[in-house]
C-alpha positions as CSV (number, residue, x, y, z in Angstrom):
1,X,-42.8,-26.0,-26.0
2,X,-41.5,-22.8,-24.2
3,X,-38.2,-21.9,-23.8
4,X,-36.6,-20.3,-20.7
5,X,-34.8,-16.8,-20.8
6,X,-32.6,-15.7,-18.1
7,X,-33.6,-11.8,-16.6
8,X,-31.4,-9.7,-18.0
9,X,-31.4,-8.5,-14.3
10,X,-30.1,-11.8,-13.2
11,X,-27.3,-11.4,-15.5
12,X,-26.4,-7.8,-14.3
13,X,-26.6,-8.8,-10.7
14,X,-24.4,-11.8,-10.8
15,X,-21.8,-9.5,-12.7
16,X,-21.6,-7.0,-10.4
17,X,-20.7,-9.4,-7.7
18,X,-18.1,-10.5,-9.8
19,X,-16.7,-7.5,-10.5
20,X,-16.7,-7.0,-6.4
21,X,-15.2,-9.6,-5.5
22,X,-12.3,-8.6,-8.5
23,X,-11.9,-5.5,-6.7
24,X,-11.2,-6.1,-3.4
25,X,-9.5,-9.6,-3.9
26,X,-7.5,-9.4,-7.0
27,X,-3.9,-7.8,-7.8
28,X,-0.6,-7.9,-6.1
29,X,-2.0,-6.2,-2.3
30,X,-5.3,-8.3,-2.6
31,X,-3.8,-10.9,0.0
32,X,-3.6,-8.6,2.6
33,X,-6.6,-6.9,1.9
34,X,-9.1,-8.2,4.7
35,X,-11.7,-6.7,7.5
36,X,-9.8,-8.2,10.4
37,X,-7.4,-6.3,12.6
38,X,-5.0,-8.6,11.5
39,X,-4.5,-7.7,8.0
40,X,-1.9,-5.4,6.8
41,X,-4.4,-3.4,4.7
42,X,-7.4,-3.0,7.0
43,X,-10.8,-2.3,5.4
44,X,-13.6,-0.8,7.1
45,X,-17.3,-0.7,5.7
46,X,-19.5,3.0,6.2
47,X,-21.0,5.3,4.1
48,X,-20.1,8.2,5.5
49,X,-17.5,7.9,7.7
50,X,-15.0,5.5,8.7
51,X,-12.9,4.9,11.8
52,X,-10.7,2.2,12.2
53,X,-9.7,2.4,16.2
54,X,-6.4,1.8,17.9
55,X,-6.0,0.1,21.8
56,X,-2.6,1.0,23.1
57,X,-1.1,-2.1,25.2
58,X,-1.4,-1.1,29.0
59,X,2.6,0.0,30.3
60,X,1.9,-0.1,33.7
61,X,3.4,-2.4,36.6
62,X,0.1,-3.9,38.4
63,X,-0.2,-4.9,42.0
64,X,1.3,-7.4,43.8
65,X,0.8,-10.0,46.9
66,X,-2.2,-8.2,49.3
67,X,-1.7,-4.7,47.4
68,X,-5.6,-3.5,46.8
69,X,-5.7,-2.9,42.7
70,X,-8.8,-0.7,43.9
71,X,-7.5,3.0,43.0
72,X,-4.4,1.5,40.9
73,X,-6.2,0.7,37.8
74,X,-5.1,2.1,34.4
75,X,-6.1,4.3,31.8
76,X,-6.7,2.1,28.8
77,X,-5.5,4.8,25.8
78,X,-7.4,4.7,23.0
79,X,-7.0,6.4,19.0
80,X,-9.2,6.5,16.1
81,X,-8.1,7.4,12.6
82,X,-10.9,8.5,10.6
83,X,-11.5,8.2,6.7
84,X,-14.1,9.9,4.5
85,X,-15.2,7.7,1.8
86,X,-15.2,9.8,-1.5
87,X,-16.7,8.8,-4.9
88,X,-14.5,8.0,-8.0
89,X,-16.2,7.7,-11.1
90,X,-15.7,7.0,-15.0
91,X,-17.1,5.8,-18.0
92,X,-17.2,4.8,-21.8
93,X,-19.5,5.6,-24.6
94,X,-20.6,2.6,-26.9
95,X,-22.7,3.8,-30.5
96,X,-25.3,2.2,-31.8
97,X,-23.0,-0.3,-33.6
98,X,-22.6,-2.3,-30.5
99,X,-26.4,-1.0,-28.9
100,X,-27.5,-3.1,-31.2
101,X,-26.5,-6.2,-28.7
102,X,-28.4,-7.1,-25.9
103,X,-28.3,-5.7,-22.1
104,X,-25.9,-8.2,-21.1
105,X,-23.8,-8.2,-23.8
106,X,-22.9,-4.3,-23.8
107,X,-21.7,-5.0,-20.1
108,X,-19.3,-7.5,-21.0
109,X,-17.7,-5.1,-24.0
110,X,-17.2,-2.4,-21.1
111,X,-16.5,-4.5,-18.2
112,X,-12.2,-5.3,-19.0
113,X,-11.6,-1.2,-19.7
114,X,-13.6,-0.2,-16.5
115,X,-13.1,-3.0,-14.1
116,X,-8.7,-2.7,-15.1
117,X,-9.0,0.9,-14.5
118,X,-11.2,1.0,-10.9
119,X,-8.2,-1.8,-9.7
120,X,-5.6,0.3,-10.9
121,X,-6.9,3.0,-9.1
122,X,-7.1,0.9,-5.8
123,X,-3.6,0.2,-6.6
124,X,-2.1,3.5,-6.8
125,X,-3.9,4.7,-4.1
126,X,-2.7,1.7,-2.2
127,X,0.9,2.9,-3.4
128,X,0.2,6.3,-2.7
129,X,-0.8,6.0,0.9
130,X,2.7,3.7,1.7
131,X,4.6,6.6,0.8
132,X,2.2,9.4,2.7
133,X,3.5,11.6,5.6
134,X,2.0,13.6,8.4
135,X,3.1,16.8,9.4
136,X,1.2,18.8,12.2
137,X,-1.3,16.7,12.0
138,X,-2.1,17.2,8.3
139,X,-2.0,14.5,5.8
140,X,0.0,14.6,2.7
141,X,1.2,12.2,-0.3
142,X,4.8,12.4,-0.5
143,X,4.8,14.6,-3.6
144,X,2.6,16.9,-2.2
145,X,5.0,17.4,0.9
146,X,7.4,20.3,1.4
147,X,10.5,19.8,2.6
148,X,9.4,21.2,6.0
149,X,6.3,18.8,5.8
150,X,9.3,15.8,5.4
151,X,11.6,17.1,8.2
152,X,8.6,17.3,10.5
153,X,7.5,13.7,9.7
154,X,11.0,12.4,9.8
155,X,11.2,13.9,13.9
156,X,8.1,12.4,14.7
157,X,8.8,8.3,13.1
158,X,12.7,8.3,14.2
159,X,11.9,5.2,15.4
160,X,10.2,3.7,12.3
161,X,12.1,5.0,9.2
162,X,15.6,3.5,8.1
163,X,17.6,5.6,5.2
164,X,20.2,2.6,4.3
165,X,22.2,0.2,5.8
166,X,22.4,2.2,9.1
167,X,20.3,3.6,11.6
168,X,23.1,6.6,12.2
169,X,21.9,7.6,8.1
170,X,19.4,9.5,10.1
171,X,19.2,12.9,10.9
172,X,16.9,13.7,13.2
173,X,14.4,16.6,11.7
174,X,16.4,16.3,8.8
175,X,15.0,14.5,6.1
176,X,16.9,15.8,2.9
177,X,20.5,15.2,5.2
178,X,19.3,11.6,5.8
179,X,18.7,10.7,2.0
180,X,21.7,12.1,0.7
181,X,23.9,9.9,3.0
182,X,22.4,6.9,0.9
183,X,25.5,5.2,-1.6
184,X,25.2,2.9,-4.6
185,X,27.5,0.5,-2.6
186,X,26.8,0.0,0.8
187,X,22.5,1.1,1.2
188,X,21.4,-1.1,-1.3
189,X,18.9,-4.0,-0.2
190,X,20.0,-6.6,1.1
191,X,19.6,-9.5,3.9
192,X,21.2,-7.8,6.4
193,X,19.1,-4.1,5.7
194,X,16.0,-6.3,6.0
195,X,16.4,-7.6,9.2
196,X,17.7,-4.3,10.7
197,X,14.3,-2.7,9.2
198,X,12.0,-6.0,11.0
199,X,14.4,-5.2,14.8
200,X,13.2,-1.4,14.1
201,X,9.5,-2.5,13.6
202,X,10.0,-5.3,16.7
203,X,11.2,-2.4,19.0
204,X,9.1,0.6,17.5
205,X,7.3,2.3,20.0
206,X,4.1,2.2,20.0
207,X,5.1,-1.6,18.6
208,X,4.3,-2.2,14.7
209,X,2.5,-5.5,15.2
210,X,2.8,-8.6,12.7
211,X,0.5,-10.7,10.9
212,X,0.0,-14.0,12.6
213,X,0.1,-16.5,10.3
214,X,-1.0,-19.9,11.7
215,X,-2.3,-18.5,15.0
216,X,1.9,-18.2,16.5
217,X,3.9,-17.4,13.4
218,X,5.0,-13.6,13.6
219,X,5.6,-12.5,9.6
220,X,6.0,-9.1,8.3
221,X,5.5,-8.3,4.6
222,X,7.9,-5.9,2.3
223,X,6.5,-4.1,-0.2
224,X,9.3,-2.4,-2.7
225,X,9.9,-1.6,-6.3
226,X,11.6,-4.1,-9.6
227,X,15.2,-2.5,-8.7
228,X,15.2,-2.8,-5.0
229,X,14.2,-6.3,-5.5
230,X,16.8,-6.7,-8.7
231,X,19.3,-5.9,-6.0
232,X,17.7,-8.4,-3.3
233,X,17.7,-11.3,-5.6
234,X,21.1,-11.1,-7.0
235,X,23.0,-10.7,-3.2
236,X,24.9,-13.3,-3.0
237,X,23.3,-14.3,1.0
238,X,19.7,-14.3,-0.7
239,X,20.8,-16.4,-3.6
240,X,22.7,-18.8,-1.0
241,X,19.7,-18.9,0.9
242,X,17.3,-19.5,-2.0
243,X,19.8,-22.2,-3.6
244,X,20.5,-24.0,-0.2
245,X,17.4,-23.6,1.8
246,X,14.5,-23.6,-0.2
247,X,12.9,-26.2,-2.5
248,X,14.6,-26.6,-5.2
249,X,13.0,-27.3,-9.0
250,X,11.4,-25.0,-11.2
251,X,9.3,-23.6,-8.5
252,X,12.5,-22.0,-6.6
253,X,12.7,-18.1,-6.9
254,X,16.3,-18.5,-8.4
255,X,14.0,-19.4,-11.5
256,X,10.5,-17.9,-11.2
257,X,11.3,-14.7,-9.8
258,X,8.7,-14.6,-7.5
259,X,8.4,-13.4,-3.4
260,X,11.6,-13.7,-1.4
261,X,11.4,-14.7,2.1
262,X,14.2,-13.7,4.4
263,X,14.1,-13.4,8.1
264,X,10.4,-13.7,8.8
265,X,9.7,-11.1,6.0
266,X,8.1,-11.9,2.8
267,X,9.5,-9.3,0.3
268,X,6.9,-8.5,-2.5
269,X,8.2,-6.9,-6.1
270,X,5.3,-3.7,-6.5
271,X,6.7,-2.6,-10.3
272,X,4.3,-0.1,-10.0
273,X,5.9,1.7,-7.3
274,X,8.9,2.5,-9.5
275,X,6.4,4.7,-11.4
276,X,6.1,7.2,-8.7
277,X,9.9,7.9,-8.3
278,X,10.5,7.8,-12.1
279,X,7.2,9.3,-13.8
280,X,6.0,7.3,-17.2
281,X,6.8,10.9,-19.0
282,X,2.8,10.5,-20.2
283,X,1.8,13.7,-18.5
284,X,-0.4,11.0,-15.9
285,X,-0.7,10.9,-12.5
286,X,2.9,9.1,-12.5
287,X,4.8,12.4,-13.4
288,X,6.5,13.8,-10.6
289,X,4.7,12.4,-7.8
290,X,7.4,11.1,-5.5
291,X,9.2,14.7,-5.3
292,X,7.0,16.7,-7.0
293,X,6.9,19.7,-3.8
294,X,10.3,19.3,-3.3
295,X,13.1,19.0,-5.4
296,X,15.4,18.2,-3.2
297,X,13.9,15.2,-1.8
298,X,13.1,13.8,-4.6
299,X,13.9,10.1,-4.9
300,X,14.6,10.3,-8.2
301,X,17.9,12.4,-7.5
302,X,17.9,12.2,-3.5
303,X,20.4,9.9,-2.7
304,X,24.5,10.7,-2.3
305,X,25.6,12.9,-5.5
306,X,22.2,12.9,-6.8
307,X,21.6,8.9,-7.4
308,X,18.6,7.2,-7.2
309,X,16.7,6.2,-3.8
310,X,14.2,3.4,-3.9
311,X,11.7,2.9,-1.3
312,X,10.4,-0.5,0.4
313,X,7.5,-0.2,3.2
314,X,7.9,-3.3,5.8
315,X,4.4,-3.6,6.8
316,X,2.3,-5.1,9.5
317,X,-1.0,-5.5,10.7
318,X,-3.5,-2.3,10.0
319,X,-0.5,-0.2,8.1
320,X,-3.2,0.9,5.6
321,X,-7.2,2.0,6.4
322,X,-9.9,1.0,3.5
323,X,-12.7,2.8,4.5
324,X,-15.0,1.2,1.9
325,X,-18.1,3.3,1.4
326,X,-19.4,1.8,-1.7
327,X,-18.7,-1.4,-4.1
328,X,-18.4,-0.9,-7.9
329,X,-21.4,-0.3,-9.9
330,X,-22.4,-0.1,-13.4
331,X,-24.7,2.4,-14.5
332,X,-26.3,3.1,-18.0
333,X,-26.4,6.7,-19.6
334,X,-29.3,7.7,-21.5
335,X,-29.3,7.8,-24.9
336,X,-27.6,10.8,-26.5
337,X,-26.9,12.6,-29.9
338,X,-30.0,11.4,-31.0
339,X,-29.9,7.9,-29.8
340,X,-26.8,7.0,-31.4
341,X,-24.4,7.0,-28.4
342,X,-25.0,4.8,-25.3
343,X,-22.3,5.2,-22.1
344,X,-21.5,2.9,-19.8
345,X,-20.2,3.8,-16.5
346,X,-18.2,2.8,-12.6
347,X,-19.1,4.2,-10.0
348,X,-17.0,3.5,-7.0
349,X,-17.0,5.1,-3.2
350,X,-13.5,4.9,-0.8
351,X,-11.2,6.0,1.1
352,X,-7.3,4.5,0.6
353,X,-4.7,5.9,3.4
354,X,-1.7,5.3,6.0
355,X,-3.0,5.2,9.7
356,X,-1.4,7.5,11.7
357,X,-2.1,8.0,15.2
358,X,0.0,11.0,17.3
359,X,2.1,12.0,14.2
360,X,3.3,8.4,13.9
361,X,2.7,6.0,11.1
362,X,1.2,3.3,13.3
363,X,2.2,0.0,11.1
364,X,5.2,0.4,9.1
365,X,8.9,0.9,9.2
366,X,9.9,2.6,5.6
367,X,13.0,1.7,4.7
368,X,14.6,4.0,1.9
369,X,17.9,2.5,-0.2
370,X,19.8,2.8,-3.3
371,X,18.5,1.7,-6.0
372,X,19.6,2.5,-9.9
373,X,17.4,2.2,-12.6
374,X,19.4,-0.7,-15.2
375,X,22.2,0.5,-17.3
């Protein structure tokens, strides 16, 4: 009697597409990770180059009655933001201790390191991009921005950044001015900040566009850090609202903690984000990020004498391009130091950014407020 044996191939190939599907899918922005033009995080398949295109509404007033529309037709404006899929790439060495297992085997001991870090790095990137800014037509993360990069980006998006509870917080061309009018008392989230931030993003120009849920239900999505959202929760109109209008049981957020839902926006905890004001004082990517060109602006110490400004991002559709040029892939390394050493590697191809299209962030309204670390 023969026995069957499964192709170590087989094996290889059905953990790849695993792995894919983990890293497009999975984490805390996976939901709104889709192809669609609907989605808030767009993605976009090319080797090479990506563009992900943008069809401005027509403006104009038509004909009326007998009027000939022959000769009154309208331009139909067009943009195209444009990513360049790049590779990123790492690895892990395994000795001969574990060689010693079969092909399959060695794939499953590097798989949890390798697949955690390539989703972490689609996180950050992801986190990254919410907080980039264009100046002249040049893209920058925010703490790789001067403080002329931030004035110029804060003249172009007056209509689609909020610092705090008010509108008149902003300066126009002034970014540093505009943070430091942010207070520990009245600019932290709450309610009534959200739904000034979703009449900003319903009245932006060009309009910021939300995801249709159900085919006729408008939503927009929040994205903001653990103290932003501490502050969120424990208002006392979100905890009425949570208490009085939504199911109650263990299942109720007044419990679990999880999304809050106020206003037709869905308010998402990213702890992550807090990272990038704070640093993780590791010497990572973390350090600095969120400042790190310019002191001033720092959200660390940018608010009003020097406090702590948090960020939230209310997004809508195609806020964020994916241009996708590979999926993951696990390569072997050949044998080294005379056989004893055997690497296993990712090797992953993308491109993670805001759209912008005329200077303008095209789908988001970001929404800066107070918000101190805990005591």
């Amino acid at each position: 009697m023969a026995n069957s044996t499964i192709n170590s191939n087989n094996v290889v190939t059905k953990f790849q597409a695993k792995v894919n599907r983990q890293y497009v899918r999975e984490g805390r922005f996976g939901p709104f990770i889709g192809k669609n033009t609907e989605s808030i995080i767009q993605v976009k398949e090319d080797l090479k180059k990506v563009s992900i295109p943008l069809v401005a509404k027509l403006s104009g007033n038509g004909v009326t009655g007998s009027t000939s529309l022959a000769g009154s037709e309208e331009s139909l404006a067009n943009y195209a933001y444009t990513l360049t899929p790049t590779y990123f790439r790492n690895g892990v060495l395994i000795d001969n201790e574990e060689n010693e297992k079969s092909e399959f085997e060695l794939f499953d001991e590097a798989r949890p390191a390798l697949m955690n870090w390539a989703m972490e790095l689609k996180r950050d990137q992801i986190i990254q991009a919410l907080g980039a800014v264009q100046a002249g037509g040049t893209y920058l993360t925010y703490g790789a921005a001067t403080a002329g990069n931030l004035d110029t980006y804060n003249t172009n998006n007056q209509d689609r950044v909020l610092y705090g509870a008010l509108k008149s917080n902003n300066t126009s061309g002034d970014h540093t001015t505009s943070l430091a009018t942010i207070d520990t008392t009245a600019d932290k989230l709450t309610p009534d900040l959200i739904s000034l931030a979703k009449r900003l993003a319903m009245q932006a120009n060009p309009l910021i566009r939300p995801v249709m849920v159900k085919a006729d239900e408008p939503w927009f999505v929040l994205f903001t850090g653990s103290f932003g959202f501490r502050d969120l929760s424990q208002n006392s109109t979100m905890t009425q609202a949570n208490r009085e209008a939504r199911d109650r049981g263990k299942d109720n957020p007044l419990f679990t903690g999880g999304d809050l839902i106020w206003d037709g926006v869905i308010i998402k905890e990213i702890p992550d984000m807090d990272k990038f004001t704070d640093g993780d004082s590791s010497g990572s990517a973390f350090d600095g990020v969120w400042g790190a060109s310019s002191t001033a602006d720092s959200l660390k110490t940018g608010g009003a004498s020097s406090t702590r400004v948090g960020v939230g991002f209310l997004c809508g559709a195609q806020a964020i391009g994916f241009g996708l040029g590979r999926m993951p892939a696990f390569k072997r390394r050949k044998e080294d130091d005379y056989e004893h050493q055997n690497g296993v590697g990712i090797s992953l191809k993308h491109k993670i950014e805001k759209t912008f299209y005329n200077n303008k962030q095209h789908g988001m309204v970001t929404v800066f407020h107070s918000a101190a670390t805990d005591a």
